[in-house]
C-alpha positions as CSV (number, residue, x, y, z in Angstrom):
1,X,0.0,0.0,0.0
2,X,3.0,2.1,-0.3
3,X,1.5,3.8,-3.2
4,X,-0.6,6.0,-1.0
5,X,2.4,8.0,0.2
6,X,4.2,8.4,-3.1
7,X,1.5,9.4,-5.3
8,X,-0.5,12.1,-3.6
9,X,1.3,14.9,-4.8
10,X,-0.5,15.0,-8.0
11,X,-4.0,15.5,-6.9
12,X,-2.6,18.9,-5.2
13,X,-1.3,20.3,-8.0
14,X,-4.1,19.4,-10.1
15,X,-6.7,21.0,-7.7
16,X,-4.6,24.5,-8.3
17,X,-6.0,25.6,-11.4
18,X,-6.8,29.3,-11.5
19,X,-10.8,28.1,-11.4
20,X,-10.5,26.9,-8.6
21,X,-7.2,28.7,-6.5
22,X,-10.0,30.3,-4.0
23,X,-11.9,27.0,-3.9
24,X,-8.6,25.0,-2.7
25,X,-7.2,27.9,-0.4
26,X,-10.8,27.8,1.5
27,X,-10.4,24.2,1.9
28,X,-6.7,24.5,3.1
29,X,-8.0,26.6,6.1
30,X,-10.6,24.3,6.9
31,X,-8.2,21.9,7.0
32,X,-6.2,23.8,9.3
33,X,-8.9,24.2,11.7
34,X,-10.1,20.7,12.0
35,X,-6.6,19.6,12.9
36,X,-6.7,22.6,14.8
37,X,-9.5,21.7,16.9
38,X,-8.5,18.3,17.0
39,X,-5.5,19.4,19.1
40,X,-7.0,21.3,21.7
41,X,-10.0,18.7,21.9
42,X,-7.4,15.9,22.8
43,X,-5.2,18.2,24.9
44,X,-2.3,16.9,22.7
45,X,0.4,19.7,23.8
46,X,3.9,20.6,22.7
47,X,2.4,21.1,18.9
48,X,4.8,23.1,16.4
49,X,2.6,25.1,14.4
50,X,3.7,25.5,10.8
51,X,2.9,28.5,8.7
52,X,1.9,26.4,6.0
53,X,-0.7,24.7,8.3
54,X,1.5,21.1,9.2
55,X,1.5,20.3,12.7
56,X,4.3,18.3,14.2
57,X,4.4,16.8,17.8
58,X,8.2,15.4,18.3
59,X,8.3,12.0,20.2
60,X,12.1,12.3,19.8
61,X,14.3,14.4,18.5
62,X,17.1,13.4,16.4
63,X,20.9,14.5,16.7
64,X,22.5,12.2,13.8
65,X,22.4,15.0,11.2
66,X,20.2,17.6,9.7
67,X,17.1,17.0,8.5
68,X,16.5,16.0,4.6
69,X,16.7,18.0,1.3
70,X,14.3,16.2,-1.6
71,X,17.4,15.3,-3.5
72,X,18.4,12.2,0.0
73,X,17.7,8.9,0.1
74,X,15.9,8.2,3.4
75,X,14.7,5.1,5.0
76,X,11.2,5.9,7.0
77,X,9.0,3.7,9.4
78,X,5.4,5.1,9.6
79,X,2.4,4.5,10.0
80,X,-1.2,6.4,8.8
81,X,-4.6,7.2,9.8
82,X,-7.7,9.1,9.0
83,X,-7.3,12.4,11.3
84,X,-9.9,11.0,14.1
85,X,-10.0,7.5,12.5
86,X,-8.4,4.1,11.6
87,X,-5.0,3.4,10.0
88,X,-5.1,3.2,6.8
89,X,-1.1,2.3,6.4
90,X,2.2,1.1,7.4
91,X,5.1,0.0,6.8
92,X,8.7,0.9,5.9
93,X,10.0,3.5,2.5
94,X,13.0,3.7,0.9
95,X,12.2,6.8,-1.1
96,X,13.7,10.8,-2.0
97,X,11.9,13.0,0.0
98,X,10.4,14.3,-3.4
99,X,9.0,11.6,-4.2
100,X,6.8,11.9,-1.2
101,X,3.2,13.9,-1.0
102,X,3.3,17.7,-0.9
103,X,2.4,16.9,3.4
104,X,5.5,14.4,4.1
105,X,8.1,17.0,2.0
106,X,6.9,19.8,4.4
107,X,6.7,18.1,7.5
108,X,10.4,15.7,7.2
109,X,12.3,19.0,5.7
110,X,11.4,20.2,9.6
111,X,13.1,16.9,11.1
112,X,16.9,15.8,12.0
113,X,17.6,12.5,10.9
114,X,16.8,10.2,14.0
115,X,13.4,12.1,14.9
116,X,10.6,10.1,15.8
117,X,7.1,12.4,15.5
118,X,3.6,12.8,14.4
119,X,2.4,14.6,11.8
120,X,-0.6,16.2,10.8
121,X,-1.4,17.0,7.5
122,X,-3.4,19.0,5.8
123,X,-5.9,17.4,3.0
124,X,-5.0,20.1,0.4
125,X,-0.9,18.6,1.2
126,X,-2.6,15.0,0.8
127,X,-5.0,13.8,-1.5
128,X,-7.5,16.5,-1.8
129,X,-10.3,16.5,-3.1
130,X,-9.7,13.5,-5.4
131,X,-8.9,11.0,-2.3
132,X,-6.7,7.8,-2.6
133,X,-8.2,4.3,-2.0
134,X,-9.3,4.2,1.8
135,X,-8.7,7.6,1.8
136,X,-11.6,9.8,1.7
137,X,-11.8,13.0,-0.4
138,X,-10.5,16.2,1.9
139,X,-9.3,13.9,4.1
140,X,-7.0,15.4,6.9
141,X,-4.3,12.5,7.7
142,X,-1.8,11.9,10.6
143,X,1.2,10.0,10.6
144,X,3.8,8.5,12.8
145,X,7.1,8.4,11.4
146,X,10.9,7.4,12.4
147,X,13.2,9.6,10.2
148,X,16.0,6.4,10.8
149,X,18.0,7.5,8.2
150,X,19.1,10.4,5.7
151,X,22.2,9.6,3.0
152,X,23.1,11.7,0.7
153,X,23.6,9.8,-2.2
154,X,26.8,10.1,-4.6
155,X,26.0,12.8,-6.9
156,X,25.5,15.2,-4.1
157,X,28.7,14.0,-2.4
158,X,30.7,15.0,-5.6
159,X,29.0,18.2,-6.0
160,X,29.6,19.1,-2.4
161,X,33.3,18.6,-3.2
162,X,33.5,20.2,-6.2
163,X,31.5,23.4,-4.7
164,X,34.3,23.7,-1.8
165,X,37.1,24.3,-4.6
166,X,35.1,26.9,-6.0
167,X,34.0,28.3,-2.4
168,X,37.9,27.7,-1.1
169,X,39.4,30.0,-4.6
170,X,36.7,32.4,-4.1
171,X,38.1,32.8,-0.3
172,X,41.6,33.4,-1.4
173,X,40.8,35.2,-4.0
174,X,39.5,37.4,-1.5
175,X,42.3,37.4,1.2
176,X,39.6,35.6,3.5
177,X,42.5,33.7,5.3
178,X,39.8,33.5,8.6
179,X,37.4,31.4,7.1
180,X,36.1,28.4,8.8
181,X,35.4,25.1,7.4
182,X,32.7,23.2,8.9
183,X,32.4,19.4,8.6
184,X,29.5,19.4,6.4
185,X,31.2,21.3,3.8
186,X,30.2,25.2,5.0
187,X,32.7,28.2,5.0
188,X,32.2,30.8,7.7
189,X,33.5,34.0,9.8
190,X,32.1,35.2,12.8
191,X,31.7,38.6,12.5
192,X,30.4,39.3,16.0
193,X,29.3,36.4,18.2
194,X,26.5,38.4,19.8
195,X,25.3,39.5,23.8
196,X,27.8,37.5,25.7
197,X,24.6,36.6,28.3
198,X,22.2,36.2,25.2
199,X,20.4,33.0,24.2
200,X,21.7,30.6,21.2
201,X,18.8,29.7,18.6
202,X,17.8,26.6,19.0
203,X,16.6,24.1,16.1
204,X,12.6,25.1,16.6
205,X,13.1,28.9,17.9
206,X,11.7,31.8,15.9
207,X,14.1,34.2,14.9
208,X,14.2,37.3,13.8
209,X,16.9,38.0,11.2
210,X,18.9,41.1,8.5
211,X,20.4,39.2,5.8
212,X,22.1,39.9,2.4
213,X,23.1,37.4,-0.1
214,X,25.2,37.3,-3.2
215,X,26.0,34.3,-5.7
216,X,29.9,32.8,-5.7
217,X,31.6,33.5,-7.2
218,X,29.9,36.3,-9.8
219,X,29.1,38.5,-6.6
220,X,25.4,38.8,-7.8
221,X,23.4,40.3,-5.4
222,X,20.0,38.0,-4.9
223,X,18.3,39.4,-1.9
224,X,18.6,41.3,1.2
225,X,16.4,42.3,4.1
226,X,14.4,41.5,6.8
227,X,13.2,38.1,8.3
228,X,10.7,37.3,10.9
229,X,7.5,35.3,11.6
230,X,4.4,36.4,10.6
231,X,1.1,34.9,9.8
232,X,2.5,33.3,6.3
233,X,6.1,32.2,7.1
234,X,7.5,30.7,9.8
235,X,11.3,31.5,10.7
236,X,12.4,28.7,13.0
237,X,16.0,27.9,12.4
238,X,14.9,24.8,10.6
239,X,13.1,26.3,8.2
240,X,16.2,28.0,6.6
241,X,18.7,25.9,4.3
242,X,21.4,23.7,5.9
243,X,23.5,26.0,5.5
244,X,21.9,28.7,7.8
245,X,20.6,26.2,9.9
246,X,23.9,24.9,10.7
247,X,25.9,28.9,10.8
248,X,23.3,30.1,13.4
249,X,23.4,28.6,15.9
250,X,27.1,29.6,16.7
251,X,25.7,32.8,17.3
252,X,23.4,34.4,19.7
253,X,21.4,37.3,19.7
254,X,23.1,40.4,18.2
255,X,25.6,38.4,16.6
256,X,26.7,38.4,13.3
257,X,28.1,36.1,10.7
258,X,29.0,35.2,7.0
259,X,28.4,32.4,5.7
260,X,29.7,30.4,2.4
261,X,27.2,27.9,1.1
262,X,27.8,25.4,-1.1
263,X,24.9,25.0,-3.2
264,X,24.3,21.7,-1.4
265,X,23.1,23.0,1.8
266,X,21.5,25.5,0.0
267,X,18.7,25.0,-2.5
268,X,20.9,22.3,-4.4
269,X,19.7,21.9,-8.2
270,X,16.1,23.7,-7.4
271,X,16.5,27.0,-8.8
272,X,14.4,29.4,-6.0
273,X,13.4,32.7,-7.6
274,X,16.8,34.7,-8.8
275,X,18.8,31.8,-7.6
276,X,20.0,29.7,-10.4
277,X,20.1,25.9,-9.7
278,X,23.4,24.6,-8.3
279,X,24.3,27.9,-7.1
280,X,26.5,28.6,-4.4
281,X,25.9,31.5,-2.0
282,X,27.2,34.3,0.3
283,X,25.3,35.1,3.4
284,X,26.3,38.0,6.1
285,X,23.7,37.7,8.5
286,X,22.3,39.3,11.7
287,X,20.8,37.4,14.6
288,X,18.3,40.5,15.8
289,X,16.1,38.2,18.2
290,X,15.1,34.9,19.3
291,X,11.6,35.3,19.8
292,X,10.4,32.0,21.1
């Protein structure tokens, strides 16, 4: 019955036509209510809220390694029920995190490898309004998963190599003899370490952040600005790339930093707005507050 998990994606992209846009976005806040409600009516606690409506309650958090990019290979134990009803599913996947439905790519991109957790998803992020099987149209699901493991499979490895010859010529090309290198692959200074008694961000805080960013090595600016929760984004640590999420917490608040990303821990060969796929990326970047 593994099909159910790798197939849903398709009914949420086909539900997005510009007919029906409103029609889909009313049923994603309904959605978000039930499970919601749910929540409250069960007195299940300790709920991260995303801003694109996934819930996640962590059973266990994971310290093995950061959590997954589509492009891993990841071996997942789960197991899935109706939100309120009867499992429809189980078993064990050894699937790319985009090959998963829209609800799973959401939810695991928020999980270190090792997490054990439940997560709710949204029907819009499921099956829609087509359904699956056993699986009712606008169906709201919930799954418990154990993230066992996330490799990153050859290609990546080679690129990741590659990238830190172009990242380590662009340095002394530069005269940035202070550089860091990280064990996953990432170049950074520490402009400022921050409030010597301030907090350190943890994986699940909000943060609010000033960034620029500029490609390597072409120096083209690609944004700059302001980041900070709001109603539509969530700006835990873990919802930034790997390469932010592993740069900030070596600071804390009021601290300051640049980072060198190879395009691995970045947006790897998804090209994301301005960014060209496979780019590599400059970040100086300012802790302004941990929020929560």
């Amino acid at each position: 019955m593994r099909g159910k998990i790798l197939i849903g994606l398709i009914f949420v992209l086909a539900a997005c036509g510009d007919d029906s846009i409103i029609s889909v976005q009313q049923q994603l806040q309904k959605d978000i209510k039930a499970i919601d409600d749910y929540l409250v009516a069960n007195n299940i606690t300790n709920v991260i809220k995303d801003a694109s409506g996934v819930r996640l309650v962590i059973t266990t958090l994971g310290t093995a390694g950061l959590p997954p990019n589509l492009g891993n290979d990841l071996k997942i134990v789960y197991a899935g029920r109706l939100l309120g009803g009867p499992e429809f599913d189980s078993g064990t996947l050894y699937e790319k995190l985009g090959n998963y439905i829209f609800g799973w790519q959401i939810a695991l991109q928020l999980l270190p490898e090792g997490s054990e957790a439940t997560i709710y998803i949204p029907s819009s992020y499921a099956y829609g309004s087509q359904g699956n099987s056993s699986i009712p149209p606008n169906t709201n699901l919930v799954f418990d998963v154990f993230l066992e493991s996330v490799v990153s499979t050859t290609g990546q490895l080679s690129k990741l190599a590659s990238d830190g010859v172009i990242i380590d010529n662009y340095l002394a090309s530069k005269g940035a003899v202070t550089a860091i290198t990280h064990s996953s692959g990432l170049r950074y200074e520490i402009l400022a370490e921050g409030n010597v008694d301030g907090a350190t961000p943890g994986v699940y805080d909000q943060i609010k952040v000033t960034y620029t960013g500029k490609l390597i090595p072409a120096e083209t600016d690609f944004g700059a600005g302001t980041v900070e929760p709001n109603a539509a984004t969530s700006s835990r640590v873990v919802n930034f790339v790997h390469g932010w999420q592993i740069g900030l917490p070596l600071l804390k608040e009021g601290g300051k930093i640049r980072l060198y990303v190879p395009s691995g821990l970045a947006y790897g060969n998804i090209v994301q707005d301005n960014i060209p796929a496979n780019s590599n990326l400059f970040f100086e970047i300012e802790l302004i507050d941990i929020i929560e």
